[in-house]
C-alpha positions as a Markdown table, in Angstrom:
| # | Residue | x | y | z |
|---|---|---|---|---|
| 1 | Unk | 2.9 | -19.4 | -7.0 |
| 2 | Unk | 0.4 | -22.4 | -7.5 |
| 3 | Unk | -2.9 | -20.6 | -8.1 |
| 4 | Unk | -3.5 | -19.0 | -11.3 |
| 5 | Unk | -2.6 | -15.5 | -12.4 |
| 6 | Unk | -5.9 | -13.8 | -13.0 |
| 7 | Unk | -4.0 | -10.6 | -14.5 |
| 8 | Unk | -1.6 | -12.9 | -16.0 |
| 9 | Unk | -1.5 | -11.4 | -19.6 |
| 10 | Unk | -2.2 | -8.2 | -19.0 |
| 11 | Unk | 1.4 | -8.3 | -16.7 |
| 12 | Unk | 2.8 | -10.1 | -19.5 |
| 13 | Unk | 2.5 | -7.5 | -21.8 |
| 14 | Unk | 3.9 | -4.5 | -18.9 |
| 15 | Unk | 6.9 | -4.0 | -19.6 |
| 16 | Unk | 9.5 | -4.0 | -15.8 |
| 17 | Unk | 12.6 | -3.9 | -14.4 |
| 18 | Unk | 14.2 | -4.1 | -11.4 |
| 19 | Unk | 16.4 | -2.0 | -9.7 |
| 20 | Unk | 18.3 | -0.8 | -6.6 |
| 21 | Unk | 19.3 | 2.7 | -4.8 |
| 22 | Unk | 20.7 | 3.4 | -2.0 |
| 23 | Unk | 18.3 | 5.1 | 0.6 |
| 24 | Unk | 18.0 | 6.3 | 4.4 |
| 25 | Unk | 21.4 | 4.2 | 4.8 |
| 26 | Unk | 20.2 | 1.2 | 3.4 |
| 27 | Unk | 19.2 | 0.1 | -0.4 |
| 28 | Unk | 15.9 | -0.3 | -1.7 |
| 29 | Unk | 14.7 | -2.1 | -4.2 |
| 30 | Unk | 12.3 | -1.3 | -6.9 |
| 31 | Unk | 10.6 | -2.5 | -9.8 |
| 32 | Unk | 10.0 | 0.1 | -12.9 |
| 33 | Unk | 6.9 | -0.8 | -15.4 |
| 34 | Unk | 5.8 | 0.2 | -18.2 |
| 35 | Unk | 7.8 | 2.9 | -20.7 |
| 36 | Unk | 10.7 | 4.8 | -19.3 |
| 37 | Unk | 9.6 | 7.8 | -21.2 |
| 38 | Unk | 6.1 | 7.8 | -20.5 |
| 39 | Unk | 4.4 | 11.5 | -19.9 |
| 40 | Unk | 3.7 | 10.0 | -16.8 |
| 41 | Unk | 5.2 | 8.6 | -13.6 |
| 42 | Unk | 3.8 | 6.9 | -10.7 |
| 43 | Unk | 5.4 | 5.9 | -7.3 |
| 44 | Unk | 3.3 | 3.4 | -5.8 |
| 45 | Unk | 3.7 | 2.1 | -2.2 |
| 46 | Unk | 2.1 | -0.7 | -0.8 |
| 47 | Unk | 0.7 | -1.6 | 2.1 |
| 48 | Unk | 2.0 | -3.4 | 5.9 |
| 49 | Unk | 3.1 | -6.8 | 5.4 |
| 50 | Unk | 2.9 | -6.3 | 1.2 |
| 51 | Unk | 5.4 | -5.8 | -1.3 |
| 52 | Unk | 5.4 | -4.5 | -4.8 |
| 53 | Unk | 4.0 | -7.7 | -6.1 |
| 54 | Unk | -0.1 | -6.7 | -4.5 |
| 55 | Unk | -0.2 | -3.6 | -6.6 |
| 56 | Unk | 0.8 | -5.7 | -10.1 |
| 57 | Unk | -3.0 | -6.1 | -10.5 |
| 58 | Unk | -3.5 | -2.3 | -10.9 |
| 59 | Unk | -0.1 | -1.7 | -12.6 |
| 60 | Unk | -1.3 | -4.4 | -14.9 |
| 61 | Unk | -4.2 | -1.8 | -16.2 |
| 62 | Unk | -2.2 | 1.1 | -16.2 |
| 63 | Unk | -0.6 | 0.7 | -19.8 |
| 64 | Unk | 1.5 | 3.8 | -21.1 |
| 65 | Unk | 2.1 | 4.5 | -17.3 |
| 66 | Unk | 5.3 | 4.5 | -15.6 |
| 67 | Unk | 4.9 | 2.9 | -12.3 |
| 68 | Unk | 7.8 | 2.5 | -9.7 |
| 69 | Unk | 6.8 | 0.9 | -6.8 |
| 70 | Unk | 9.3 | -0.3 | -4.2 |
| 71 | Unk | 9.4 | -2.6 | -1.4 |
| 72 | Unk | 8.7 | -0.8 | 1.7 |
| 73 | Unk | 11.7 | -1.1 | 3.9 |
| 74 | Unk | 11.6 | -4.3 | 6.1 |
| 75 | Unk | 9.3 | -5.8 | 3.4 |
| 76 | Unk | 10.2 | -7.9 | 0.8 |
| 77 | Unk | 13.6 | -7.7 | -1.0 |
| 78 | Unk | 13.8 | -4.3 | 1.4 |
| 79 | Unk | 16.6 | -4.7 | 4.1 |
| 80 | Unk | 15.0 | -2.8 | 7.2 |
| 81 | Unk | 16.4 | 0.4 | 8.1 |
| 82 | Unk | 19.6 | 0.2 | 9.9 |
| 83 | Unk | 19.7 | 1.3 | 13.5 |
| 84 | Unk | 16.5 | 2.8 | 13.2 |
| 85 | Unk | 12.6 | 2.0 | 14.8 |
| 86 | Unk | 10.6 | 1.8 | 12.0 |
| 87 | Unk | 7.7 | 4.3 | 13.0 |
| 88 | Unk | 6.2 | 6.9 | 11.3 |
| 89 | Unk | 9.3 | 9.2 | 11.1 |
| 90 | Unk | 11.5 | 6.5 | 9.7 |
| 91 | Unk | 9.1 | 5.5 | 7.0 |
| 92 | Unk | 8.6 | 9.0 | 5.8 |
| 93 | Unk | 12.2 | 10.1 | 5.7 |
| 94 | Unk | 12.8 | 7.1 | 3.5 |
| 95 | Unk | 9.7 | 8.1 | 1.0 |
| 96 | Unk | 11.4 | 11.4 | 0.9 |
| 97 | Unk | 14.6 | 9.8 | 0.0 |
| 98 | Unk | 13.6 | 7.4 | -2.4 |
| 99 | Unk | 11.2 | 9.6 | -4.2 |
| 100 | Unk | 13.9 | 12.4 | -4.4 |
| 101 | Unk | 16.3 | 9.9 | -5.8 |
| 102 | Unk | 14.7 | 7.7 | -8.1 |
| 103 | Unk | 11.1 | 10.3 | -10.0 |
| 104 | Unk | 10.7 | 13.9 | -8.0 |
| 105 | Unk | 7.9 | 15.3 | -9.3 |
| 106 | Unk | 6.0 | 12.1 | -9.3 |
| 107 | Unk | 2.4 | 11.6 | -8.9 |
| 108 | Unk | 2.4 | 9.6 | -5.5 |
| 109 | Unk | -0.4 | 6.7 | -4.5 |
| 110 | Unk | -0.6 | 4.6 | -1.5 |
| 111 | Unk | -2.5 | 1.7 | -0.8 |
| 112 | Unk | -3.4 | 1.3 | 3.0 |
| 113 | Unk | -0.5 | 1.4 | 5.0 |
| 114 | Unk | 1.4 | 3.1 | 2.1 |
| 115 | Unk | -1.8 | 5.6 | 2.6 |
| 116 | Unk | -0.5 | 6.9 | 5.6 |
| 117 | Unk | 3.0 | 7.0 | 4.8 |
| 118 | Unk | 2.1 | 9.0 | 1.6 |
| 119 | Unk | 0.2 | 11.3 | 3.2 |
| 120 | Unk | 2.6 | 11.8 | 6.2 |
| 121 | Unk | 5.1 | 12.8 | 3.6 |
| 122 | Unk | 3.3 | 15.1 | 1.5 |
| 123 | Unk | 1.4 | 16.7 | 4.7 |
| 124 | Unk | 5.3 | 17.5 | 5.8 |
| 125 | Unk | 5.9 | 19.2 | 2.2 |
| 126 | Unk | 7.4 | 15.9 | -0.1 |
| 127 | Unk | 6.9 | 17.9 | -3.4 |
| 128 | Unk | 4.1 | 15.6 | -5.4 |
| 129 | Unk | 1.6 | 17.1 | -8.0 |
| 130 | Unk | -1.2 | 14.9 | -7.3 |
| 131 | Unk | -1.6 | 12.7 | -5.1 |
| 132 | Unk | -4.1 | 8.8 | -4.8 |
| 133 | Unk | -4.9 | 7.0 | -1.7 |
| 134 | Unk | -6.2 | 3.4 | -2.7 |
| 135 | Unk | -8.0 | 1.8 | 0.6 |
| 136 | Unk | -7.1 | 4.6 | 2.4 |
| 137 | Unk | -6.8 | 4.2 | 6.6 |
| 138 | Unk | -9.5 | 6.9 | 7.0 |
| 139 | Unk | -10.2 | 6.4 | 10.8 |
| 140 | Unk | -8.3 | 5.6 | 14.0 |
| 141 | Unk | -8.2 | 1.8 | 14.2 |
| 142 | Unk | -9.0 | 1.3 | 16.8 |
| 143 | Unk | -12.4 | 3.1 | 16.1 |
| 144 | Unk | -13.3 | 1.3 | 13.4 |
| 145 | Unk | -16.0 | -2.1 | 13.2 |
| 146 | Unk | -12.9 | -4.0 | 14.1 |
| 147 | Unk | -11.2 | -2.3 | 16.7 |
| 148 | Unk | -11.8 | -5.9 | 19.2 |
| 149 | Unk | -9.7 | -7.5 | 16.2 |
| 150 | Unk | -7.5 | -4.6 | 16.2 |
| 151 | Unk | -6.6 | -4.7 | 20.2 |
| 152 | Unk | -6.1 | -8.8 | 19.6 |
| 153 | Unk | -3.5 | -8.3 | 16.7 |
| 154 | Unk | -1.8 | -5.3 | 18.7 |
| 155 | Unk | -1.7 | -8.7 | 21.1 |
| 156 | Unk | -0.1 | -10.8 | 18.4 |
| 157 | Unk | 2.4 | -8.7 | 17.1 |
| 158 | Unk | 3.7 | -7.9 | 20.6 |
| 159 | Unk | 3.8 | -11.6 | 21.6 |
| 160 | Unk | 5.4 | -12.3 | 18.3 |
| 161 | Unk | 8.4 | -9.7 | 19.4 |
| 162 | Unk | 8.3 | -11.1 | 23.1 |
| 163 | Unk | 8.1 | -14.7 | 22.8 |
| 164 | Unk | 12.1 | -16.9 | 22.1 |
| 165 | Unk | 12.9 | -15.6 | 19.0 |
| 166 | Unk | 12.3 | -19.1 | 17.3 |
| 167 | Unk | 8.2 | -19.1 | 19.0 |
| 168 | Unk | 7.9 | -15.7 | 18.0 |
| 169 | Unk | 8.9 | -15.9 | 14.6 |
| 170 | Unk | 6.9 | -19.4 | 14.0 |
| 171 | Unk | 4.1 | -17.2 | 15.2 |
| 172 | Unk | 4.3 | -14.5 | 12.8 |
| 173 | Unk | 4.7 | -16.2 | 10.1 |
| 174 | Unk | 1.9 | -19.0 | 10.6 |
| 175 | Unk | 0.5 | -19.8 | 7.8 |
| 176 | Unk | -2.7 | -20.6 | 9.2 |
| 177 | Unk | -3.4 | -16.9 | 11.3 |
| 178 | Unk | -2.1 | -15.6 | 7.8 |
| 179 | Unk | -5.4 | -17.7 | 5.9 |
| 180 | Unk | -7.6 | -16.5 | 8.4 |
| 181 | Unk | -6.9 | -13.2 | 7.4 |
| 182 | Unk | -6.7 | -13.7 | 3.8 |
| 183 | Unk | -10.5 | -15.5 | 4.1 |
| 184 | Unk | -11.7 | -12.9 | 6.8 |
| 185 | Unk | -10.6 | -9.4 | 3.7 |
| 186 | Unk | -11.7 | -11.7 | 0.5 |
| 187 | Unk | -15.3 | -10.2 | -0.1 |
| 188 | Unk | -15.2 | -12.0 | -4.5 |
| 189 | Unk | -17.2 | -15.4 | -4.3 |
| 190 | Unk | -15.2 | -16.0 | -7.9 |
| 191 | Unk | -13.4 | -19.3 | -7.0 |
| 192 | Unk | -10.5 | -18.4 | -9.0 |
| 193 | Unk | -10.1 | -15.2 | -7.8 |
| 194 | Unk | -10.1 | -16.3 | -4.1 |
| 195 | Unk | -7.4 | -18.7 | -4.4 |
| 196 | Unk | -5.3 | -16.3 | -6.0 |
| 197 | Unk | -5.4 | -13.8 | -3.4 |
| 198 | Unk | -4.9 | -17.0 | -0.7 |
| 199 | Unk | -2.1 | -18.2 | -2.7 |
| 200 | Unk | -0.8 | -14.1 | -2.6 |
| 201 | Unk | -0.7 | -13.6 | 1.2 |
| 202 | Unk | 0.7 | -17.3 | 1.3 |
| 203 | Unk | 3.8 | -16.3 | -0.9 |
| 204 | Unk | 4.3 | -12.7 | -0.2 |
| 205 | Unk | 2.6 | -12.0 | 3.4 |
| 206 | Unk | 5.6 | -13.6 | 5.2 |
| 207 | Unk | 8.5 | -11.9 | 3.6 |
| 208 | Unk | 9.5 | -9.4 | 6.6 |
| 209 | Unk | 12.8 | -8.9 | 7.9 |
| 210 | Unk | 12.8 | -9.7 | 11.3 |
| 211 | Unk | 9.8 | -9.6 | 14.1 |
| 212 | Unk | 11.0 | -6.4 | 15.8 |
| 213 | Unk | 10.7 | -3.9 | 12.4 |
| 214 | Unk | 7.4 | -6.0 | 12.2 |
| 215 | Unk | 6.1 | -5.2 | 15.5 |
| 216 | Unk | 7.6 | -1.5 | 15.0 |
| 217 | Unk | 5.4 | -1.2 | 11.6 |
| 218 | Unk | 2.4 | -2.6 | 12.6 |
| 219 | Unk | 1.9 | -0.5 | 15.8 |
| 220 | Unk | 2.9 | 2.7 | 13.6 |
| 221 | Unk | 0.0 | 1.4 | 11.1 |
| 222 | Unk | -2.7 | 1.2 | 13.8 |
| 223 | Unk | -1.6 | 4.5 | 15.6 |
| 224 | Unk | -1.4 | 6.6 | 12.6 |
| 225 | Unk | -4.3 | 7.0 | 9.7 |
| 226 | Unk | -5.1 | 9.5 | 7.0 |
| 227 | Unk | -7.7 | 12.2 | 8.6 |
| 228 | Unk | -3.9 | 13.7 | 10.8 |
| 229 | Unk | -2.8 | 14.6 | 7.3 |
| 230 | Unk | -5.9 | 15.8 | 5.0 |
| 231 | Unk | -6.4 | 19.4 | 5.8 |
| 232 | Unk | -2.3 | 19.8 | 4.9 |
| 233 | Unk | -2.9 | 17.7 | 1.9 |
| 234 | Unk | -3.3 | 20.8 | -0.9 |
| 235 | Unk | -2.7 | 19.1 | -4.3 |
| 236 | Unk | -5.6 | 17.2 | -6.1 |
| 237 | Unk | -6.0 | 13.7 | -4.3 |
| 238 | Unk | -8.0 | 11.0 | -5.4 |
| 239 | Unk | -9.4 | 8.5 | -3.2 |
| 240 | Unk | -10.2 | 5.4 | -3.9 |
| 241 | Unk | -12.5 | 3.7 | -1.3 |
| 242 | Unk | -14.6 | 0.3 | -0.5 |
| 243 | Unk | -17.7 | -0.1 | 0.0 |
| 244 | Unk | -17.3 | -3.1 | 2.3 |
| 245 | Unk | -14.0 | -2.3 | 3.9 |
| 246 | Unk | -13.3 | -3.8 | 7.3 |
| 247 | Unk | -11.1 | -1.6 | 8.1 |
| 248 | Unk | -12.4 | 1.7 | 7.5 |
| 249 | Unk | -16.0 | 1.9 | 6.6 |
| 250 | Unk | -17.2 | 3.7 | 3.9 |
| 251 | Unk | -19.1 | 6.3 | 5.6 |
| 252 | Unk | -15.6 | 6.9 | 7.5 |
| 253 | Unk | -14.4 | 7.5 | 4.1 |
| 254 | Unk | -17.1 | 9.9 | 3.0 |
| 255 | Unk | -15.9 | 12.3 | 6.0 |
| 256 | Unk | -12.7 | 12.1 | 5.1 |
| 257 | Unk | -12.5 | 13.1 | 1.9 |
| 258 | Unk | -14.3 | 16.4 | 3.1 |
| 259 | Unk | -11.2 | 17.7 | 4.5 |
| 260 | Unk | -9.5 | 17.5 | 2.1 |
| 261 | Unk | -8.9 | 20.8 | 0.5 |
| 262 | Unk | -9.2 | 19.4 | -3.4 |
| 263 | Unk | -10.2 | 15.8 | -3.2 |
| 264 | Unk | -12.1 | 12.9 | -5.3 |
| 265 | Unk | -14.0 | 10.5 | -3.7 |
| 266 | Unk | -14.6 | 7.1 | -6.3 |
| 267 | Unk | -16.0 | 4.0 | -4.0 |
| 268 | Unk | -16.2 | 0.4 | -5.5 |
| 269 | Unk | -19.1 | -2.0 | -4.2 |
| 270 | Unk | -19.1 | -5.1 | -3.5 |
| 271 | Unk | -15.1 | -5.3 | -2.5 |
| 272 | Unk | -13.4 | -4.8 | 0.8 |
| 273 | Unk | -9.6 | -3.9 | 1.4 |
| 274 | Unk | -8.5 | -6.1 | -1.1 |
| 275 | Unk | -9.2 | -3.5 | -4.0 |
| 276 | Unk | -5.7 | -4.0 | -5.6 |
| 277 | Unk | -6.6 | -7.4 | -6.2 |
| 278 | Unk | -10.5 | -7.7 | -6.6 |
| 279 | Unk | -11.0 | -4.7 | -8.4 |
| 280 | Unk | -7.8 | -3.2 | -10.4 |
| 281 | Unk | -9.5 | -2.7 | -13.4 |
| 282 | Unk | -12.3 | -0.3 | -11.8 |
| 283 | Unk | -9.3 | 1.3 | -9.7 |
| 284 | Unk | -7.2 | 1.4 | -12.7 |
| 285 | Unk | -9.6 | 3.4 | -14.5 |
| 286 | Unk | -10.1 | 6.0 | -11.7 |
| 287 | Unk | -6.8 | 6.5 | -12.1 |
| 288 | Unk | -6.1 | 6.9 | -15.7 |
| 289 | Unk | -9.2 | 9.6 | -15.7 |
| 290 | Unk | -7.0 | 11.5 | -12.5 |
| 291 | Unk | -3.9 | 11.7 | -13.8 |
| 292 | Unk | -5.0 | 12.3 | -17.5 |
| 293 | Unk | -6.7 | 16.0 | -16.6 |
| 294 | Unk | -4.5 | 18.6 | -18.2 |
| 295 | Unk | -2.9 | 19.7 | -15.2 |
| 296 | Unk | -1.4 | 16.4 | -14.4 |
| 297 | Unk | 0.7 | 15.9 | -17.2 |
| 298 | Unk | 4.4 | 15.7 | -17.9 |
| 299 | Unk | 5.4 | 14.4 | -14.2 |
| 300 | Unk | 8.7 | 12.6 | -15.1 |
């Protein structure tokens, strides 16, 4: 990376490790922080076209935490899934497999995408004590204030699988449609700050296996989002919204968290969908209060 670290020190000081297990036919890889015998554990999965490296902001607050967060499969150092579409069913079948191998009993948080996956999983009985949705996809996408923007990236990500393989991936991966969208989430006016998260989506936001897993993913995030799962949702669950999300607007968020059976609402001004990086510290803290109430200790 060329921009500074922000959360530099504060990563420095995390301890991690990396590591690999074999899942859904494939092998995933993972990245452990903090100490291996903490009280508590976190499984942390990130959001479409992320990796494990957008949540380090948060992770980076979380001292005394375990946190294992994986690339999603198809993302990062995550083959894709072999011989399978990589909808909804695929995703959470390897959730279930990766949380059953690596920390059952985990608390489980999703960012996003990794929103809908987690609460997929736990809606279809994935054994997790608690459960946090940061940026949650609280409404049908193509709902939302962007849904025009929405229909035009459906669009893009079909062209992008249609076009000669070489068009289609130069498409993709275009690092100009990816600054657009860095510019269009960014809601800090901090210099700094901004190119950091520019300089994030430059490095990581291309990192996709091939176009067809990509095309696969990004129609199941926009055909999926949060409010199918909440009423089957039954352990505590902590939601961590925006106040100037794009995506799903807050008041979207308000109703959602209603049917939930046992839910937290904690909303952030002044920050869109880029939480994990504008705001870690305020999200961090949200979830040290969560996951320190009695009932959520010891989940090793």
């Amino acid at each position: 990376m060329t921009a500074p670290q922000p959360y530099a020190e504060l990563l420095a000081a995390t301890p991690v490790v990396r590591r690999e297990v074999p899942v859904g036919g494939g092998v995933t890889a993972y990245w452990e922080y903090g100490p291996a015998d903490a009280d508590t554990s976190v499984i942390a999965v990130h959001g479409f076209r992320g990796e494990h490296h957008g949540l380090e902001p948060v992770v980076a607050h979380l001292p005394g935490i375990r946190v294992i967060s994986p690339d999603l499969p198809g993302f990062g150092e995550t083959p894709a899934l072999p011989g399978l579409t990589h909808d909804l069913d695929a995703y959470v079948g390897w959730l279930r497999g990766f949380v059953a191998a690596v920390a059952p009993g985990a608390i489980i948080l999703g960012h996003s995408f990794g929103s809908i996956v987690v609460s997929a999983a736990v809606a279809e009985g994935m054994p997790a004590p608690r459960v946090i949705l940061v940026n949650p996809i609280g409404a049908p996408a193509l709902e939302g204030p962007r849904g025009v923007l929405t229909r035009l990236a459906i669009f893009y990500y079909w062209a992008g699988a249609r076009l000669p393989e070489r068009l289609g991936d130069a498409l993709l991966r275009n690092k100009a449609i990816v600054r657009v969208m860095s510019i269009s989430m960014a809601k800090t006016r901090d210099p700094v700050l901004r190119a950091f998260i520019h300089d994030q989506h430059d490095t990581y936001f291309s990192r996709f296996a091939d176009r067809d897993m990509l095309r696969d993913a990004f129609v199941t995030s926009v055909s999926h989002d949060v409010l199918e799962f909440a009423e089957r949702i039954a352990q505590p669950t902590l939601l961590i919204a925006a106040q100037r999300d794009d995506i799903t607007p807050i008041e979207a968020e308000r109703r959602l968290a209603k049917r939930f059976p046992d839910a937290e609402l904690v909303e952030i001004p002044d920050v869109g969908h880029l939480i994990h990086y504008e705001t870690p510290a305020v999200a961090a803290e949200a979830i040290r209060r969560f996951v320190a109430r009695p009932d959520a200790s010891d989940t090793r």
